[in-house]
C-alpha positions in Angstrom: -1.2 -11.6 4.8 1.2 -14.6 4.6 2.0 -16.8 7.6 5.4 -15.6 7.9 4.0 -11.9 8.2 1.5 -13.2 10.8 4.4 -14.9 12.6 6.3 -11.2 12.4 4.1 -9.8 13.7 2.8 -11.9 16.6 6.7 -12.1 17.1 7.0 -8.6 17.5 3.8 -8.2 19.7 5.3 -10.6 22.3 8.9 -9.1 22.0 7.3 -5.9 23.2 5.1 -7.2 25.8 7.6 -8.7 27.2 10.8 -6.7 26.6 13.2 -9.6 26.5 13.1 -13.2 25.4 14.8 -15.5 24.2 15.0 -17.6 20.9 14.6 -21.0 22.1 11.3 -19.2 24.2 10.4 -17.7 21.0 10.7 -21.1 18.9 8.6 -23.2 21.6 6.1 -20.7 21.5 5.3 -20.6 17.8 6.5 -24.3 17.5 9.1 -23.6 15.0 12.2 -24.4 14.6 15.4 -21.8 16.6 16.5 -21.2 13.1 13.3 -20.5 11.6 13.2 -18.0 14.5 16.9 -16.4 13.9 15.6 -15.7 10.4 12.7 -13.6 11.5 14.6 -11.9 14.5 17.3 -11.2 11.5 14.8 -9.4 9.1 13.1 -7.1 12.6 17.0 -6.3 13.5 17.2 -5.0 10.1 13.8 -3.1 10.1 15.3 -1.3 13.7 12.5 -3.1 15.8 14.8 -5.3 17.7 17.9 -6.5 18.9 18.9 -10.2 19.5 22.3 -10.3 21.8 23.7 -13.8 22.3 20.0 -14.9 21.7 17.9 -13.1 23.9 15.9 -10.8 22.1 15.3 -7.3 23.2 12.7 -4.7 22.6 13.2 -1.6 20.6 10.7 1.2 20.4 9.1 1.5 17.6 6.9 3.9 15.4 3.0 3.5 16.0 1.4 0.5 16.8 4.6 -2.0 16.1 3.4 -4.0 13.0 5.4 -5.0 10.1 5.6 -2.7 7.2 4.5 -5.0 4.4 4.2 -3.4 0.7 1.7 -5.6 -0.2 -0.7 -4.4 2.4 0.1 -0.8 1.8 0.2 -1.2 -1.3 -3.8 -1.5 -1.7 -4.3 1.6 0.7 -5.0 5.1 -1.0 -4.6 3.1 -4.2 -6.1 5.5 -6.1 -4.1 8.5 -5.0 -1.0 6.8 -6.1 -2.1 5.3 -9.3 -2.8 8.9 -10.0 0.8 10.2 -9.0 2.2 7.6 -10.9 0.6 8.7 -13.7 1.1 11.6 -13.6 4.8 11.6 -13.2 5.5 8.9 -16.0 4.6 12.3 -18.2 7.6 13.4 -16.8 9.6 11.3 -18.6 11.7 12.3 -21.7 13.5 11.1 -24.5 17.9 10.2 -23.5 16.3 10.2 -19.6 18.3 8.2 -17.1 15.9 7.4 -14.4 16.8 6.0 -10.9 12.9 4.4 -9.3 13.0 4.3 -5.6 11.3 1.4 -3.8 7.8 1.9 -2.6 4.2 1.3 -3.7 3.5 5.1 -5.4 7.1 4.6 -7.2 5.6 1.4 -8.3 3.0 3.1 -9.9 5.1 5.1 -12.0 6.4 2.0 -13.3 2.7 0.8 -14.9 2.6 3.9 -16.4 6.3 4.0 -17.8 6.2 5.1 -21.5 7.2 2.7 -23.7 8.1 4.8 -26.9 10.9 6.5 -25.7 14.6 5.2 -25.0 15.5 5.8 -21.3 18.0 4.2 -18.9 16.7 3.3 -15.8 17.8 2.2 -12.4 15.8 0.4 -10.1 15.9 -2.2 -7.3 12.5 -3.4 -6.6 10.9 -6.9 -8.3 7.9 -5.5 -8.8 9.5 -2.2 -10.4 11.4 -4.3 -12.2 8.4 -6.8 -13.6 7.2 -3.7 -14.9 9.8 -2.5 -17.1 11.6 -5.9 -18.3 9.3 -6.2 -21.4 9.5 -2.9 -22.6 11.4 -2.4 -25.7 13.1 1.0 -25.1 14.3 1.1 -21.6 17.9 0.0 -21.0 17.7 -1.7 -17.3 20.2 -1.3 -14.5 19.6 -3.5 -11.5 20.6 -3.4 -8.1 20.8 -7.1 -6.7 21.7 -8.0 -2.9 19.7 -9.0 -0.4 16.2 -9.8 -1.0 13.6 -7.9 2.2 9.9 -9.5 1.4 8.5 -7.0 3.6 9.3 -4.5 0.9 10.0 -6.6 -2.1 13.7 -4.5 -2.3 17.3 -5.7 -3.2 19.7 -4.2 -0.8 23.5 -4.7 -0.8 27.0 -3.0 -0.6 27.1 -3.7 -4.2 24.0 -1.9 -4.7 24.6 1.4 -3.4 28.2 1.0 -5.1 26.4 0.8 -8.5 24.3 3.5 -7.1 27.4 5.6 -6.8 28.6 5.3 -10.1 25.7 6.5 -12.1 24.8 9.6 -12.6 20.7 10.2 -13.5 18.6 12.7 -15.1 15.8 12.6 -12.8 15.0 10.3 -9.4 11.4 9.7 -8.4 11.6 8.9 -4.6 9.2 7.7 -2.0 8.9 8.1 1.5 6.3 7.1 4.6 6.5 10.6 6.3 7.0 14.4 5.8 7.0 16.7 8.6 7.9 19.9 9.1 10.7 20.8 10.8 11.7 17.1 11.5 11.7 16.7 7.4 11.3 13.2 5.3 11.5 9.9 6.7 11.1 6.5 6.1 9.9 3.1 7.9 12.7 0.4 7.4 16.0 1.7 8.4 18.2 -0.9 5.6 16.4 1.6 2.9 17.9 4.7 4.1 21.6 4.5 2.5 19.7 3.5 -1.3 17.6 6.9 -0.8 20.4 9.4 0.4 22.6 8.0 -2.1 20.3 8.2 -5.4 19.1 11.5 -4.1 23.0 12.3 -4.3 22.7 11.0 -7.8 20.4 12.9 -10.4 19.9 16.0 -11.6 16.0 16.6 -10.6 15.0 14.9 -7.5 11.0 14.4 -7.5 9.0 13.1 -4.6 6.0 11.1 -5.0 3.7 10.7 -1.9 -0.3 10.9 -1.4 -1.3 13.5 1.2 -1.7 11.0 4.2 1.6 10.9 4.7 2.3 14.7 5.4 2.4 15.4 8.9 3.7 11.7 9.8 7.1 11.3 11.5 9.2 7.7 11.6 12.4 6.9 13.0 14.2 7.0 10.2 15.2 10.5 8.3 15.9 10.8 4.6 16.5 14.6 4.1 15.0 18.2 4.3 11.7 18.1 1.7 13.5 21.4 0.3 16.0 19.2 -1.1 13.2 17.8 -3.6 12.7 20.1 -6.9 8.9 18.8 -7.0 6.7 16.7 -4.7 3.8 15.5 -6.6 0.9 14.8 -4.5 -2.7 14.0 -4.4 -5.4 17.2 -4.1 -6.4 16.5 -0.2 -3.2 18.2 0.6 -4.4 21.3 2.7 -3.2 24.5 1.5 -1.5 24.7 5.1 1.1 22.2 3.2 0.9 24.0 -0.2 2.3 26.7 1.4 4.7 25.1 3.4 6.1 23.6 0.4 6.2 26.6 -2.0 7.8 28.9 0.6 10.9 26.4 1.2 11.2 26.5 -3.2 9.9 23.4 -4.2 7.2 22.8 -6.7 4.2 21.6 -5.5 1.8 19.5 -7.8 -1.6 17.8 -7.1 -3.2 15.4 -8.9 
């Protein structure tokens, strides 16, 4: 883990503990400078853990434990689950496809396994999405710029969801960090939300990829209904409890 995501999260510890503070407390306690400190009140605002008014900063509730999403770290857990999604739905692909990637680590995956024979448009806004499908010869590349969250490694903007809104996809491969039942599919970092609602509004087929840890889980921030997904493509711990669940709302349920 980085030093900044240290800092985040010793930041976010204290906020809790304490409620309120304020950023010139906050800067004299990790001997950094009040701008330093803005910054990384600035990027927990925008996750929905805090809120800085006329710089004190206050306390929100959050999901679990209160630490940082970072993809890096989740990236490496169930890893081999979600390679094996990925995979799996990169066969999905076809020939004249227009693809929209959401950000997350099993989307990710899908983009090591993209096929590289085929000629397919493709919409993404993720770096390491992106580093993955630059150098292949046959994918025309649409990319939504903005800002930059390390926590996630995703481009988010107005500009972004604009683009979003003016293209029209075959299929959508989306991510997620929960799905529950009733309370549906949800996700961790709340400036992600508009990207997934409005690329779900988007394609044709909408396909969810997410390993079986995840069903069950509920965070703060909802996407949709899971029946609003033609397939979720899972790993095969999901307990037939969930299979059901699924195939009784209409969606297709796949395990790899």
């Amino acid at each position: 883990m980085s030093k900044k995501q240290e800092r985040l999260n010793s930041l976010l510890n204290l906020v809790n503990v304490k409620g309120r503070i304020s950023v010139k407390e906050l800067a004299a306690v990790f001997e950094v400078a009040e701008l330093t400190i803005r910054r990384d009140v600035q990027v927990l605002e925008q996750q929905g853990f805090v809120q800085n008014v006329r710089g004190i900063v206050f306390a929100n509730k959050t999901d679990g434990e209160g630490k940082i999403y970072d993809l890096n770290d989740a990236g490496t857990e169930n890893f081999g689950t979600k390679d094996a999604i990925g995979a799996y739905a990169s066969k999905l692909i076809e020939e004249g496809d227009i693809v929209i990637i959401d950000n997350g680590t099993t989307t990710e995956r899908l983009a090591a396994y993209f096929p590289e024979d085929i000629g397919v448009t493709v919409l993404c806004y993720n770096i390491n999405i992106l580093n993955y499908l630059y150098k292949k010869p046959n994918i025309s590349l649409i990319f939504g710029g903005g800002y930059f969250h390390p926590q996630t490694l995703m481009f988010e903007s107005k500009e972004s969801l604009e683009l979003i809104r003016r293209t029209r996809a075959t299929k959508v491969f989306v991510s997620a960090a929960g799905v529950h039942h009733p309370l549906g599919v949800t996700c961790t970092s709340t400036y992600e939300l508009e990207s997934k609602r409005e690329i779900l509004k988007a394609s044709m087929e909408k396909i969810l990829l997410v390993d079986s840890s995840k069903f069950g889980q509920v965070h703060k921030n909802y996407i949709c209904e899971f029946n609003v997904f033609d397939k979720i493509i899972t790993d095969k711990q999901l307990s037939e409890a969930w299979k059901k669940t699924i195939t009784e709302a209409g969606v297709e349920c796949i395990t790899v």
